[in-house]
C-alpha positions as semicolon CSV with decimal commas, in nm:
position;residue;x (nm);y (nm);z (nm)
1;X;0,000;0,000;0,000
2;X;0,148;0,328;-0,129
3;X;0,132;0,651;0,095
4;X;-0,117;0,819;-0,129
5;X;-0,343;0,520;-0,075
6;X;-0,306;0,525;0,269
7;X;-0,363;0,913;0,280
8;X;-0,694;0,813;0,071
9;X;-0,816;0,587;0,336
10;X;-0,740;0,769;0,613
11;X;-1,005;1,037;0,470
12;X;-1,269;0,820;0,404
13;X;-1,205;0,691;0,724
14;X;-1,227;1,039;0,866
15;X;-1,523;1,117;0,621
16;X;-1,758;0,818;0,764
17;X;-1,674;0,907;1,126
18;X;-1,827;1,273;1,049
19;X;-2,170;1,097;0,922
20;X;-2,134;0,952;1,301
21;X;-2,091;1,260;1,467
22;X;-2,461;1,410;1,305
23;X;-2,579;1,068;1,484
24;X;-2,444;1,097;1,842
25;X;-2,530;1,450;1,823
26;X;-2,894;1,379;1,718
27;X;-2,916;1,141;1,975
28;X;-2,737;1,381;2,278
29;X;-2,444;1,154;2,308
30;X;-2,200;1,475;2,325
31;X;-1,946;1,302;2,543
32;X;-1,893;1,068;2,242
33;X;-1,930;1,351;1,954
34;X;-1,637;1,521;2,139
35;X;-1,439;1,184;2,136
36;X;-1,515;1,061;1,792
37;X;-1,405;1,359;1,655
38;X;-1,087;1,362;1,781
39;X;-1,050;0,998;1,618
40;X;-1,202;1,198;1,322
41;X;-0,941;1,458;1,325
42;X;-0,618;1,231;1,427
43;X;-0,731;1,011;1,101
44;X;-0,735;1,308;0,913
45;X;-0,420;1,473;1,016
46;X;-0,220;1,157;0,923
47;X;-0,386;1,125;0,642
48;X;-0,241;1,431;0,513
49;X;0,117;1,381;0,662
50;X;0,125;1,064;0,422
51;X;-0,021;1,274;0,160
52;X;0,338;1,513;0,152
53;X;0,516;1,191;0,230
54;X;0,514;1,185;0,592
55;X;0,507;0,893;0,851
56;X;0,303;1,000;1,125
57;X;0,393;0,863;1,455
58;X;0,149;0,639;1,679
59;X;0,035;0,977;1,841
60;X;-0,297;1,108;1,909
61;X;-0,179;1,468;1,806
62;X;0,007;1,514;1,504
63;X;-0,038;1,825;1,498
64;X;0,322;1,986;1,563
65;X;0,387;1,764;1,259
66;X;0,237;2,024;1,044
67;X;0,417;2,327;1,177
68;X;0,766;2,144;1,152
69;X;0,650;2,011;0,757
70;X;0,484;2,301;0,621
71;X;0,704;2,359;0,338
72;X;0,553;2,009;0,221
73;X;0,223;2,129;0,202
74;X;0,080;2,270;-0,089
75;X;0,074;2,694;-0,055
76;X;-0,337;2,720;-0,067
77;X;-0,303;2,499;0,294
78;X;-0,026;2,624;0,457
79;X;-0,170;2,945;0,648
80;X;-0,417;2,677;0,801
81;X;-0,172;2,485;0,952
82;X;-0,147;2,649;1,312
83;X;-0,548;2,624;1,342
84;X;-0,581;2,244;1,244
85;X;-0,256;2,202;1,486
86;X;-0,441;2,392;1,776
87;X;-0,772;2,185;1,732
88;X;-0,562;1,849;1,721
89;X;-0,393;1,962;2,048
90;X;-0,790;2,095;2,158
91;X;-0,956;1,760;2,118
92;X;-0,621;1,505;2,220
93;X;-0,674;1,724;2,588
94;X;-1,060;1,600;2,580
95;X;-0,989;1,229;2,415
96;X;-0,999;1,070;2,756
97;X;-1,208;1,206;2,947
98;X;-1,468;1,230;2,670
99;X;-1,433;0,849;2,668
100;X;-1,364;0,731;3,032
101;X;-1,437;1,051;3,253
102;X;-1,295;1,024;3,583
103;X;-1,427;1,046;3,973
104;X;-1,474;1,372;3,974
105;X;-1,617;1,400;3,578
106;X;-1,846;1,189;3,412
107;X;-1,892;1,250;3,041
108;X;-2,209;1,222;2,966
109;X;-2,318;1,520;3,260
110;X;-1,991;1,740;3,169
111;X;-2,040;1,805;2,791
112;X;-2,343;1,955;2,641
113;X;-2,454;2,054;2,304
114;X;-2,269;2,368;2,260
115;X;-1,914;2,127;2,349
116;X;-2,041;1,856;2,104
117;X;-2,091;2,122;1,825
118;X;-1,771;2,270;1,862
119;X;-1,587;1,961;1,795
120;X;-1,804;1,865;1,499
121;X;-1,736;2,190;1,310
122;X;-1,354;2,136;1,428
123;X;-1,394;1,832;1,286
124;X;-1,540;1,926;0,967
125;X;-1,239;2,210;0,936
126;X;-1,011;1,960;0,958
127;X;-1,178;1,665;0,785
128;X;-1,223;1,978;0,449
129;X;-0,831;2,093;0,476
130;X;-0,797;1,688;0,488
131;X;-0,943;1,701;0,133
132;X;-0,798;1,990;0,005
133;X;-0,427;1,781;0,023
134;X;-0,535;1,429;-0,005
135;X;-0,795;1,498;-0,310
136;X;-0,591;1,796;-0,443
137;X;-0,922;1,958;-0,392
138;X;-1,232;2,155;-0,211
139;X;-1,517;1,933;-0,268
140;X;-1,673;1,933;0,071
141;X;-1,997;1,755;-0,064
142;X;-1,765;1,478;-0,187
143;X;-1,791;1,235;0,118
144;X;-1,630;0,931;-0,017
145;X;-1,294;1,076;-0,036
């Protein structure tokens, strides 16, 4: 399997997990909208290191990735790169307690709609940037990467 291939499953990967997020947030699950989007924006992330011939590391934020490659990335992206870093290192704080809580915070009482709709339109930033290098493209309506 080639990088680019990679890169291409990564997004659709990233892509299908967005379709998820419209279902945990239609059915109040915000604890796990906030968590899958993480997953949605890690896939993405490393999707797009591969894409400018990259191997990302077994990291949940790739993020400072970006800043140290962005002479790899294609002009049109590269004044994005600091804001899809900064929601990378936003949701990778929130990936475990989103999933496990702890005593003193349990998920599904700490995170409410306006949480859960933050991370889906960080997710959606990302997961549309994502496209831009993988796809060589904007096509947000494209879903299938």
């Amino acid at each position: 399997m080639t990088n680019e291939s990679l890169a291409r499953s990564y997004l659709k990967k990233a892509a299908d997990r967005l379709k998820v997020l419209d279902v945990l947030l239609a059915e109040h699950a915000y604890s796990d909208v906030v968590r899958e989007a993480q997953e949605l924006v890690e896939l993405a992330l490393k999707g797009m290191l591969r894409a400018v011939g990259i191997e990302p590391p077994k990291l949940h934020d790739v993020g400072g990735l970006l800043i140290e490659h962005t002479d790899r990335f294609p002009l049109g992206i590269r004044n994005d790169l600091s804001e899809l870093a900064a929601i990378s290192r936003e949701l990778r704080k929130e990936r475990e307690l989103a999933f496990y809580g702890d005593v003193d915070f349990i998920p599904t009482e700490e995170y409410d709609v306006t949480d859960a709709q933050r991370a889906r339109q960080q997710a959606e930033r990302v997961l549309h940037a994502a496209r831009q290098v993988i796809q060589g493209d904007s096509n947000e309506s494209d879903s299938s990467a």
